[in-house]
Backbone of each chain as ProteinMPNN parsed JSONL, in Angstrom:
{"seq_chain_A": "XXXXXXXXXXXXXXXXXXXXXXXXXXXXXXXXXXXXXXXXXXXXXXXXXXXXXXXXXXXXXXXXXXXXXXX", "coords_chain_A": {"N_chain_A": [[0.853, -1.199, 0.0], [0.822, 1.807, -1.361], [1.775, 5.399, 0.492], [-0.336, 6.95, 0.202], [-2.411, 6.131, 0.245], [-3.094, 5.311, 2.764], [-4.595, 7.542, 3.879], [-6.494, 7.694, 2.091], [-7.976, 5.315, 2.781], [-8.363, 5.798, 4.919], [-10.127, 8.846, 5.103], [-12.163, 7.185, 3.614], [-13.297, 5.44, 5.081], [-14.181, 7.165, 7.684], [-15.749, 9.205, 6.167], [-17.97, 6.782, 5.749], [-18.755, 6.337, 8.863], [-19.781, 8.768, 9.493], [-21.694, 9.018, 7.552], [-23.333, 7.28, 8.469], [-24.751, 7.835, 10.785], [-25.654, 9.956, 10.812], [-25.025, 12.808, 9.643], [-23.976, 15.593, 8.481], [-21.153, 17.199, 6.448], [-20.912, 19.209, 7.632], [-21.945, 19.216, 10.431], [-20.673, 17.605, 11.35], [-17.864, 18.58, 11.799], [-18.815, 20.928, 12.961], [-19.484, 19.655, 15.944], [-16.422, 18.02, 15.859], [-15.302, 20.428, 16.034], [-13.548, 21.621, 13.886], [-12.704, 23.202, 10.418], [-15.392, 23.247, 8.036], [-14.598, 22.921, 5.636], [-12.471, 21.119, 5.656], [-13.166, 19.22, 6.6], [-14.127, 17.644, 4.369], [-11.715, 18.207, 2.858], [-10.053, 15.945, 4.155], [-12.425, 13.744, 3.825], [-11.615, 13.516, 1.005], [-9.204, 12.531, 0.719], [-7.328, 14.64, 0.41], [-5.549, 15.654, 2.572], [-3.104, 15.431, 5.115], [-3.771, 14.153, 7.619], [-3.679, 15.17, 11.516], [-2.398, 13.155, 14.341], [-3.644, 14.421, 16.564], [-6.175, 15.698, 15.574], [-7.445, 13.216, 13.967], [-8.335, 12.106, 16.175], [-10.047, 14.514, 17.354], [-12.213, 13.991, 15.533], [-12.583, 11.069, 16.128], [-13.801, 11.25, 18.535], [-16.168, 13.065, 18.261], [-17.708, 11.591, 16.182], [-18.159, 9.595, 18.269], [-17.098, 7.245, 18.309], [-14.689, 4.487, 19.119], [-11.182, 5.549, 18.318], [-9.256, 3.305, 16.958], [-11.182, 2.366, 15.506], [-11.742, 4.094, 13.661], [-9.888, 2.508, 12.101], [-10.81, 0.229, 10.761], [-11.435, -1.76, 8.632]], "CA_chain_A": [[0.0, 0.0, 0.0], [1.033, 3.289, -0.844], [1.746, 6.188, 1.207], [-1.275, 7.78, 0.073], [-3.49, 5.009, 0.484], [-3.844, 5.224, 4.439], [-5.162, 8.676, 3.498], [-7.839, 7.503, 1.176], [-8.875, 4.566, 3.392], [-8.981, 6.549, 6.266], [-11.031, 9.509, 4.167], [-13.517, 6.741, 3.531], [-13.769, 5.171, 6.668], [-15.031, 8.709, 8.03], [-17.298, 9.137, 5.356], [-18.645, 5.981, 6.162], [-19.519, 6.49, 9.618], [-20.511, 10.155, 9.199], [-23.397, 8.985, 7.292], [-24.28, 5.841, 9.501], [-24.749, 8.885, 11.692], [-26.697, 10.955, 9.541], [-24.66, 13.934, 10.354], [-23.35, 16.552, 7.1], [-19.937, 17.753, 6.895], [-20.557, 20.641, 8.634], [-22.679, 19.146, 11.669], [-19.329, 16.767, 11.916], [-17.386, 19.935, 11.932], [-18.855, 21.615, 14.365], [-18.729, 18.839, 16.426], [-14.997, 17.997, 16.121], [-14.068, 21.958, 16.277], [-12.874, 21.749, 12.75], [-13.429, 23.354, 9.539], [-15.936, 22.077, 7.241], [-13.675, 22.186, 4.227], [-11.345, 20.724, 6.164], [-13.517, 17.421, 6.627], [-14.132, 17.697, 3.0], [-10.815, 17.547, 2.163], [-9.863, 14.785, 4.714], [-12.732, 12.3, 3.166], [-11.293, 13.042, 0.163], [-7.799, 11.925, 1.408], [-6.509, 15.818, 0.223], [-4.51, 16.253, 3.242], [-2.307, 14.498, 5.425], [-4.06, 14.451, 8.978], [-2.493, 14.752, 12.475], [-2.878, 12.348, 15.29], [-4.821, 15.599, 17.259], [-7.482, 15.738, 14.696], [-7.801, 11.962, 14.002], [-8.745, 12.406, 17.805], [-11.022, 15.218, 17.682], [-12.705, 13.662, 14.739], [-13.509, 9.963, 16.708], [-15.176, 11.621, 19.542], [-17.045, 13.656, 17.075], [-18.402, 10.293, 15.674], [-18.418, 8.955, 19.117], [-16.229, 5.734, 18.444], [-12.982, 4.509, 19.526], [-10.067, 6.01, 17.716], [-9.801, 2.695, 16.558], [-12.134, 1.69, 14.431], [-11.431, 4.663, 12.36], [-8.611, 2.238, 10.83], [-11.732, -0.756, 10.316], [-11.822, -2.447, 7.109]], "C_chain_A": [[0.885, 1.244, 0.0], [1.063, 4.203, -0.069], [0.35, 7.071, 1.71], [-2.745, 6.948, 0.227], [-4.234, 4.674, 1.641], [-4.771, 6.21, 4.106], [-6.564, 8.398, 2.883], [-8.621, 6.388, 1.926], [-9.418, 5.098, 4.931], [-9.99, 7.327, 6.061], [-12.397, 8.456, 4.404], [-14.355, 6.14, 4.339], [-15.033, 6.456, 7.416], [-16.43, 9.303, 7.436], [-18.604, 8.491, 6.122], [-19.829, 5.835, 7.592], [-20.321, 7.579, 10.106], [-21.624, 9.719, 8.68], [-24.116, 8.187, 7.915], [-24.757, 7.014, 10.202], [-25.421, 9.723, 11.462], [-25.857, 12.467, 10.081], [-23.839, 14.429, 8.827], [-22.119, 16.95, 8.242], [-19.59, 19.009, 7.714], [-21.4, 20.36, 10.264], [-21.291, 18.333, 12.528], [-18.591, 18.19, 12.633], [-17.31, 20.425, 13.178], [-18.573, 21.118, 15.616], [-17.24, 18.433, 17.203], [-14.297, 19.599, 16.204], [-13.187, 21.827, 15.08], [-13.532, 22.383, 11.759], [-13.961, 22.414, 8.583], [-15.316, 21.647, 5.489], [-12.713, 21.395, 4.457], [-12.008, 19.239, 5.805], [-13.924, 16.772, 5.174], [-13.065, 16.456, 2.126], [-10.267, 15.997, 2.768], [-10.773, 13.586, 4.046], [-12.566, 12.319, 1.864], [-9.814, 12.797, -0.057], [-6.73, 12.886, 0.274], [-5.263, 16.154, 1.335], [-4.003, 15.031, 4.358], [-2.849, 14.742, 7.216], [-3.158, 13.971, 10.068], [-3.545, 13.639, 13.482], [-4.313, 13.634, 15.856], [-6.36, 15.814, 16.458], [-7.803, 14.212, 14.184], [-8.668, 11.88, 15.211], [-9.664, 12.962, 18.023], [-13.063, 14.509, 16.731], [-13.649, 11.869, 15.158], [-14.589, 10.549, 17.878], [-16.103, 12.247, 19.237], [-17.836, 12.541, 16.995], [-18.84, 9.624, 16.821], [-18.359, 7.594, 19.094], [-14.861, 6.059, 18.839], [-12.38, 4.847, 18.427], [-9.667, 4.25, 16.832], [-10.379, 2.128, 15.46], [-12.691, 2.985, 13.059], [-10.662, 3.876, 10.935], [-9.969, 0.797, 10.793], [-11.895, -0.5, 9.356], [-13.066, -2.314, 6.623]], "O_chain_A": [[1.52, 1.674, 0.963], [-0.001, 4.076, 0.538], [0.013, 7.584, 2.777], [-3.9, 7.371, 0.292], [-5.323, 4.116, 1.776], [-5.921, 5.785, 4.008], [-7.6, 8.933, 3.278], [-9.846, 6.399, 1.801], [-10.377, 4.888, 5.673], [-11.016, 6.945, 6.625], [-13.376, 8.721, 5.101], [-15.582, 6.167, 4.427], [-16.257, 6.474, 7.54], [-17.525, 9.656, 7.875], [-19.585, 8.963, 6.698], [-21.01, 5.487, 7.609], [-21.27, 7.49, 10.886], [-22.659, 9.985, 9.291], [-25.343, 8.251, 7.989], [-25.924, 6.925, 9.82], [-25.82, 10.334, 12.453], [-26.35, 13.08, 11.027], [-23.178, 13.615, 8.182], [-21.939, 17.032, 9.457], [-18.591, 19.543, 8.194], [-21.419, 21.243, 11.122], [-20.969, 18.377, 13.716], [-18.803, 18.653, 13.754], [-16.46, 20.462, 14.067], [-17.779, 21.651, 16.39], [-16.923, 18.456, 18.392], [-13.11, 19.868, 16.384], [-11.982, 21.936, 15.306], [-14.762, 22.379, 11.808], [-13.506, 21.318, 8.256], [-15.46, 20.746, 4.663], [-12.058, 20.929, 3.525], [-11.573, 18.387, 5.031], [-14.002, 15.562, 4.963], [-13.079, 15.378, 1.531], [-10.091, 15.04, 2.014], [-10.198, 12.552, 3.708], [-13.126, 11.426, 1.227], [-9.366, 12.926, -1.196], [-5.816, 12.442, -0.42], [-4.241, 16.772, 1.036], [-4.493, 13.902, 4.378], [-2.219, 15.52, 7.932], [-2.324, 13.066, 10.038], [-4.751, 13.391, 13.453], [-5.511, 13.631, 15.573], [-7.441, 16.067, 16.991], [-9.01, 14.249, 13.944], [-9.833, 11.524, 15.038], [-10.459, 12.427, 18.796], [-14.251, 14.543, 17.053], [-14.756, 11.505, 14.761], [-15.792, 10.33, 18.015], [-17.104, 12.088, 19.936], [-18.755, 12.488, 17.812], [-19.881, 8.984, 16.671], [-19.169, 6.824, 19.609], [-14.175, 7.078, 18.915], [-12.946, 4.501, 17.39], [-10.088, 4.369, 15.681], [-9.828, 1.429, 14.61], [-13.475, 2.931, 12.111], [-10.644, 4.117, 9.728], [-9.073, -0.044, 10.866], [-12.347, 0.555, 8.91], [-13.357, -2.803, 5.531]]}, "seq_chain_B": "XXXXXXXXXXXXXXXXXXXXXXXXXXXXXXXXXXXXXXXXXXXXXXXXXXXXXXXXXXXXXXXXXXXXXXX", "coords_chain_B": {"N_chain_B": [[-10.354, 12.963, 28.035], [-7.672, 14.866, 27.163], [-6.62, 16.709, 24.527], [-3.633, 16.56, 24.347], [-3.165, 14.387, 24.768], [-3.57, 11.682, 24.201], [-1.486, 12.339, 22.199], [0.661, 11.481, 24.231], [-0.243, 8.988, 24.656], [0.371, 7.724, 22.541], [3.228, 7.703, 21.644], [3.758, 6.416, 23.883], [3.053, 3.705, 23.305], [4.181, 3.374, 21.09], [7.083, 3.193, 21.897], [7.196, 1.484, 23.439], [6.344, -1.044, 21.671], [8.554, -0.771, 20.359], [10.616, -1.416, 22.027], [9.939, -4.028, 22.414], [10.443, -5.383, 19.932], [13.279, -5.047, 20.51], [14.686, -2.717, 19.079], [16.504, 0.12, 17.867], [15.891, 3.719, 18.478], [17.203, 4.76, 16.432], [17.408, 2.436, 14.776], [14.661, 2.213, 14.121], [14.084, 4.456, 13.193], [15.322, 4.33, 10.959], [14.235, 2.464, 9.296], [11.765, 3.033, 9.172], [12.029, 5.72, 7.331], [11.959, 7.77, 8.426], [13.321, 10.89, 10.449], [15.665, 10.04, 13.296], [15.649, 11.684, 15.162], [13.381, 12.527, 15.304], [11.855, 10.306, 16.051], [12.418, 10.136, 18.679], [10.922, 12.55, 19.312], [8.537, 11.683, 18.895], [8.066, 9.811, 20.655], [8.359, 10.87, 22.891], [6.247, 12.608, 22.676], [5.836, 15.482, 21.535], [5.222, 16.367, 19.232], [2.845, 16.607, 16.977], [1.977, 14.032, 15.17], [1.287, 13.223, 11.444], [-1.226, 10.972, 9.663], [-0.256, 9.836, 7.868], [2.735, 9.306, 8.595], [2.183, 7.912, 11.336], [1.347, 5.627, 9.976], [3.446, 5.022, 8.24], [5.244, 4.131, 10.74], [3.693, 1.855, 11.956], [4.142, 0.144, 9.366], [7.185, -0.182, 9.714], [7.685, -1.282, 12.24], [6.194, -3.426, 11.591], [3.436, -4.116, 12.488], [-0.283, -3.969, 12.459], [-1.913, -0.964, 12.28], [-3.867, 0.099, 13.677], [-2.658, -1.584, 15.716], [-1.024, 0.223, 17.031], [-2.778, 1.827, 18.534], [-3.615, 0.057, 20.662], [-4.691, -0.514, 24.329]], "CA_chain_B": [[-9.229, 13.173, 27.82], [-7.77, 16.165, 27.012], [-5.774, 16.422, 22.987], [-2.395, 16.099, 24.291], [-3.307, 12.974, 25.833], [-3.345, 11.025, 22.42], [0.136, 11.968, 21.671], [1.637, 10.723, 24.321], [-0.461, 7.633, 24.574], [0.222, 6.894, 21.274], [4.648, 7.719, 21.665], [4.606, 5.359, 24.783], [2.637, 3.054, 22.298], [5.664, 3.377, 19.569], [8.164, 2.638, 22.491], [6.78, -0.434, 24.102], [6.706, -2.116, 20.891], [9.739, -0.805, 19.748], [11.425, -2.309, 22.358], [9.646, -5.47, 22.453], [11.546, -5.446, 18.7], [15.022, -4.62, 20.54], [14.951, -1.617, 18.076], [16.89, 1.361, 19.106], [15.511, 4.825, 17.629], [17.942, 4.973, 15.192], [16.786, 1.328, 13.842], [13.263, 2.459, 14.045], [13.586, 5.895, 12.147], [16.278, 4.012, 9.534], [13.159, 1.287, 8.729], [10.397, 3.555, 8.647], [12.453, 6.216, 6.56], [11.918, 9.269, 9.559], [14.722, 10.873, 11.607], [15.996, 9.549, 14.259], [15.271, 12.977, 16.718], [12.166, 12.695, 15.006], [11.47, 9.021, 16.482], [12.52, 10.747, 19.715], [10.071, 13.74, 19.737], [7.383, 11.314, 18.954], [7.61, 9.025, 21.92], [7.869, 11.883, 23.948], [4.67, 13.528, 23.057], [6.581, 16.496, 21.676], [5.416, 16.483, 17.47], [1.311, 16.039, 16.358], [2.411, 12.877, 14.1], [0.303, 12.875, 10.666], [-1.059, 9.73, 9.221], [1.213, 8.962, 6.503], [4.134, 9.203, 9.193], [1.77, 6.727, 11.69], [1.546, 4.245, 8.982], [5.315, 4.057, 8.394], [6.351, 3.419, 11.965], [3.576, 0.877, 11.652], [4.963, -0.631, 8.579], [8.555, -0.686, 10.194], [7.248, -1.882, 13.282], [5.355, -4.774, 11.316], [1.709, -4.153, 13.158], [-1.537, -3.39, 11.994], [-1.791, 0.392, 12.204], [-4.954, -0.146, 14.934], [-2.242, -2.333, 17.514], [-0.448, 1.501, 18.112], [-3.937, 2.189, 19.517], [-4.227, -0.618, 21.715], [-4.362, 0.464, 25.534]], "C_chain_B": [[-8.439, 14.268, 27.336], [-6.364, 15.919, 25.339], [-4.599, 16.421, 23.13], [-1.774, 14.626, 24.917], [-2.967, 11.697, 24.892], [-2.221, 10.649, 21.572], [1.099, 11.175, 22.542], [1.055, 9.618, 24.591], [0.302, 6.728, 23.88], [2.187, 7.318, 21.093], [4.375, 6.297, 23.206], [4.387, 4.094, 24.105], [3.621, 2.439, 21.392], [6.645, 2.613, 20.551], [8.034, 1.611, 23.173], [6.607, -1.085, 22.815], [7.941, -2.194, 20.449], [11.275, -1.336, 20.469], [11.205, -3.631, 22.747], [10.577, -6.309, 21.232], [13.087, -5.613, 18.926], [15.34, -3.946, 19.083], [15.391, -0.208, 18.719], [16.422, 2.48, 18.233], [15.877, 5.257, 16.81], [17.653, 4.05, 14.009], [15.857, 1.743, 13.055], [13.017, 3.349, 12.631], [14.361, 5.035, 10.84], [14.956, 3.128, 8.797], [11.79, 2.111, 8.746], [11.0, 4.822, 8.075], [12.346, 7.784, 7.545], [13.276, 9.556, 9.687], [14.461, 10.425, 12.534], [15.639, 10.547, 15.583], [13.646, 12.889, 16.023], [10.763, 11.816, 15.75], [11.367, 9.248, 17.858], [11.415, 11.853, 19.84], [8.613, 12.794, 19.614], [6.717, 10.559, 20.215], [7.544, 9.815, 23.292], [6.748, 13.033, 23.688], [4.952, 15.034, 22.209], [5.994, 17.184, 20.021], [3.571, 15.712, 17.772], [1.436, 15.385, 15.553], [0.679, 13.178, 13.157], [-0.125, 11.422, 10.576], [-0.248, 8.913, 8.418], [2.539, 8.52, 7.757], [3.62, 7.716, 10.431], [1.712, 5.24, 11.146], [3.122, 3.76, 8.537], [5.81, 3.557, 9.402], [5.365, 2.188, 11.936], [3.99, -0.312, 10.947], [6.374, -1.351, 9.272], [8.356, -1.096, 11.312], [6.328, -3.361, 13.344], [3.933, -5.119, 12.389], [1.195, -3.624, 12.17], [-1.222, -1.753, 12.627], [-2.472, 0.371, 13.804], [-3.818, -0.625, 15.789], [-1.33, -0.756, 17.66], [-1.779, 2.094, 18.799], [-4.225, 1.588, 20.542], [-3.831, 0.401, 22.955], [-3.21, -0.593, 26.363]], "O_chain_B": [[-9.369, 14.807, 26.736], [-5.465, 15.079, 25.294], [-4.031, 16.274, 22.048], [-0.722, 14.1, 25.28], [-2.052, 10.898, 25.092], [-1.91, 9.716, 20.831], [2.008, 10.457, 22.126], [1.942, 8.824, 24.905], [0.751, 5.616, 24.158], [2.43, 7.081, 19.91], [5.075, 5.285, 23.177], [5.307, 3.278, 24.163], [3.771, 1.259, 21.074], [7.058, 1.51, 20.193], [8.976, 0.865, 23.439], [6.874, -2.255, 23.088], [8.505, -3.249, 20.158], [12.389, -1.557, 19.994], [12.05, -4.325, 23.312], [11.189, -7.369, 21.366], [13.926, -6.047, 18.137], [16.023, -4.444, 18.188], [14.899, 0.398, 19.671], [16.553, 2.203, 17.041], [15.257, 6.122, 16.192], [17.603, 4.359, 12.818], [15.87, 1.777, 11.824], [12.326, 3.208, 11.622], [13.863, 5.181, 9.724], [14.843, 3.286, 7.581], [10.786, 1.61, 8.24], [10.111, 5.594, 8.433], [12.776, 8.826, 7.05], [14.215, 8.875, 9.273], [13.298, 10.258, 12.902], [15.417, 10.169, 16.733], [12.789, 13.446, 16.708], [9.585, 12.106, 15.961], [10.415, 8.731, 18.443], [11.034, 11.839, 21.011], [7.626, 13.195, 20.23], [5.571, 10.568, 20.665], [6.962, 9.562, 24.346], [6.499, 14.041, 24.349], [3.998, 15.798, 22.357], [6.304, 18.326, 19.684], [3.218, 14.749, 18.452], [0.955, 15.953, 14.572], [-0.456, 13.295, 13.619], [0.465, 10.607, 11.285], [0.209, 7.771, 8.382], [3.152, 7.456, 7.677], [4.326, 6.711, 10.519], [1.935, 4.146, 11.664], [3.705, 2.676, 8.509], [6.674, 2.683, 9.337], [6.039, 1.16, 11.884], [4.183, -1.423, 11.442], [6.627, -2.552, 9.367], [9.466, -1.552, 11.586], [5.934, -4.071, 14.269], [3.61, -6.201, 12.879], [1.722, -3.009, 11.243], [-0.289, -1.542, 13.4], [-1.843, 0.559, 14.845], [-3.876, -0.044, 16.873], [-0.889, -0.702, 18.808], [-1.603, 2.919, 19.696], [-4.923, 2.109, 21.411], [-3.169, 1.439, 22.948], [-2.671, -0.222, 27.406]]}, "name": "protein", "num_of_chains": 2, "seq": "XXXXXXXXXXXXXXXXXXXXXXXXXXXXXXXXXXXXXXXXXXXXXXXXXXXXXXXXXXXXXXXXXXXXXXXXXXXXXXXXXXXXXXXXXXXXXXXXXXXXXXXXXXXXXXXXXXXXXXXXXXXXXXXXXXXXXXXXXXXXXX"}
Protein backbone atom coordinates (compact mmCIF):
# COMPACT_ATOMS: atom_id res chain seq x y z
CA UNK A 1 0.00 0.00 0.00
CA UNK A 2 1.03 3.29 -0.84
CA UNK A 3 1.75 6.19 1.21
CA UNK A 4 -1.28 7.78 0.07
CA UNK A 5 -3.49 5.01 0.48
CA UNK A 6 -3.84 5.22 4.44
CA UNK A 7 -5.16 8.68 3.50
CA UNK A 8 -7.84 7.50 1.18
CA UNK A 9 -8.88 4.57 3.39
CA UNK A 10 -8.98 6.55 6.27
CA UNK A 11 -11.03 9.51 4.17
CA UNK A 12 -13.52 6.74 3.53
CA UNK A 13 -13.77 5.17 6.67
CA UNK A 14 -15.03 8.71 8.03
CA UNK A 15 -17.30 9.14 5.36
CA UNK A 16 -18.64 5.98 6.16
CA UNK A 17 -19.52 6.49 9.62
CA UNK A 18 -20.51 10.16 9.20
CA UNK A 19 -23.40 8.98 7.29
CA UNK A 20 -24.28 5.84 9.50
CA UNK A 21 -24.75 8.88 11.69
CA UNK A 22 -26.70 10.95 9.54
CA UNK A 23 -24.66 13.93 10.35
CA UNK A 24 -23.35 16.55 7.10
CA UNK A 25 -19.94 17.75 6.89
CA UNK A 26 -20.56 20.64 8.63
CA UNK A 27 -22.68 19.15 11.67
CA UNK A 28 -19.33 16.77 11.92
CA UNK A 29 -17.39 19.93 11.93
CA UNK A 30 -18.86 21.61 14.36
CA UNK A 31 -18.73 18.84 16.43
CA UNK A 32 -15.00 18.00 16.12
CA UNK A 33 -14.07 21.96 16.28
CA UNK A 34 -12.87 21.75 12.75
CA UNK A 35 -13.43 23.35 9.54
CA UNK A 36 -15.94 22.08 7.24
CA UNK A 37 -13.67 22.19 4.23
CA UNK A 38 -11.35 20.72 6.16
CA UNK A 39 -13.52 17.42 6.63
CA UNK A 40 -14.13 17.70 3.00
CA UNK A 41 -10.81 17.55 2.16
CA UNK A 42 -9.86 14.79 4.71
CA UNK A 43 -12.73 12.30 3.17
CA UNK A 44 -11.29 13.04 0.16
CA UNK A 45 -7.80 11.92 1.41
CA UNK A 46 -6.51 15.82 0.22
CA UNK A 47 -4.51 16.25 3.24
CA UNK A 48 -2.31 14.50 5.42
CA UNK A 49 -4.06 14.45 8.98
CA UNK A 50 -2.49 14.75 12.47
CA UNK A 51 -2.88 12.35 15.29
CA UNK A 52 -4.82 15.60 17.26
CA UNK A 53 -7.48 15.74 14.70
CA UNK A 54 -7.80 11.96 14.00
CA UNK A 55 -8.75 12.41 17.80
CA UNK A 56 -11.02 15.22 17.68
CA UNK A 57 -12.70 13.66 14.74
CA UNK A 58 -13.51 9.96 16.71
CA UNK A 59 -15.18 11.62 19.54
CA UNK A 60 -17.04 13.66 17.07
CA UNK A 61 -18.40 10.29 15.67
CA UNK A 62 -18.42 8.96 19.12
CA UNK A 63 -16.23 5.73 18.44
CA UNK A 64 -12.98 4.51 19.53
CA UNK A 65 -10.07 6.01 17.72
CA UNK A 66 -9.80 2.69 16.56
CA UNK A 67 -12.13 1.69 14.43
CA UNK A 68 -11.43 4.66 12.36
CA UNK A 69 -8.61 2.24 10.83
CA UNK A 70 -11.73 -0.76 10.32
CA UNK A 71 -11.82 -2.45 7.11
CA UNK B 1 -9.23 13.17 27.82
CA UNK B 2 -7.77 16.17 27.01
CA UNK B 3 -5.77 16.42 22.99
CA UNK B 4 -2.39 16.10 24.29
CA UNK B 5 -3.31 12.97 25.83
CA UNK B 6 -3.35 11.03 22.42
CA UNK B 7 0.14 11.97 21.67
CA UNK B 8 1.64 10.72 24.32
CA UNK B 9 -0.46 7.63 24.57
CA UNK B 10 0.22 6.89 21.27
CA UNK B 11 4.65 7.72 21.67
CA UNK B 12 4.61 5.36 24.78
CA UNK B 13 2.64 3.05 22.30
CA UNK B 14 5.66 3.38 19.57
CA UNK B 15 8.16 2.64 22.49
CA UNK B 16 6.78 -0.43 24.10
CA UNK B 17 6.71 -2.12 20.89
CA UNK B 18 9.74 -0.81 19.75
CA UNK B 19 11.42 -2.31 22.36
CA UNK B 20 9.65 -5.47 22.45
CA UNK B 21 11.55 -5.45 18.70
CA UNK B 22 15.02 -4.62 20.54
CA UNK B 23 14.95 -1.62 18.08
CA UNK B 24 16.89 1.36 19.11
CA UNK B 25 15.51 4.83 17.63
CA UNK B 26 17.94 4.97 15.19
CA UNK B 27 16.79 1.33 13.84
CA UNK B 28 13.26 2.46 14.05
CA UNK B 29 13.59 5.90 12.15
CA UNK B 30 16.28 4.01 9.53
CA UNK B 31 13.16 1.29 8.73
CA UNK B 32 10.40 3.55 8.65
CA UNK B 33 12.45 6.22 6.56
CA UNK B 34 11.92 9.27 9.56
CA UNK B 35 14.72 10.87 11.61
CA UNK B 36 16.00 9.55 14.26
CA UNK B 37 15.27 12.98 16.72
CA UNK B 38 12.17 12.69 15.01
CA UNK B 39 11.47 9.02 16.48
CA UNK B 40 12.52 10.75 19.72
CA UNK B 41 10.07 13.74 19.74
CA UNK B 42 7.38 11.31 18.95
CA UNK B 43 7.61 9.03 21.92
CA UNK B 44 7.87 11.88 23.95
CA UNK B 45 4.67 13.53 23.06
CA UNK B 46 6.58 16.50 21.68
CA UNK B 47 5.42 16.48 17.47
CA UNK B 48 1.31 16.04 16.36
CA UNK B 49 2.41 12.88 14.10
CA UNK B 50 0.30 12.87 10.67
CA UNK B 51 -1.06 9.73 9.22
CA UNK B 52 1.21 8.96 6.50
CA UNK B 53 4.13 9.20 9.19
CA UNK B 54 1.77 6.73 11.69
CA UNK B 55 1.55 4.25 8.98
CA UNK B 56 5.31 4.06 8.39
CA UNK B 57 6.35 3.42 11.96
CA UNK B 58 3.58 0.88 11.65
CA UNK B 59 4.96 -0.63 8.58
CA UNK B 60 8.55 -0.69 10.19
CA UNK B 61 7.25 -1.88 13.28
CA UNK B 62 5.36 -4.77 11.32
CA UNK B 63 1.71 -4.15 13.16
CA UNK B 64 -1.54 -3.39 11.99
CA UNK B 65 -1.79 0.39 12.20
CA UNK B 66 -4.95 -0.15 14.93
CA UNK B 67 -2.24 -2.33 17.51
CA UNK B 68 -0.45 1.50 18.11
CA UNK B 69 -3.94 2.19 19.52
CA UNK B 70 -4.23 -0.62 21.72
CA UNK B 71 -4.36 0.46 25.53
Amino acid sequence: MDNREILAKFGRRVREIRKERNLSQEELSFKADLHRTYIGMIERAEKNITLINIDKIAKALNVDLKELFDE
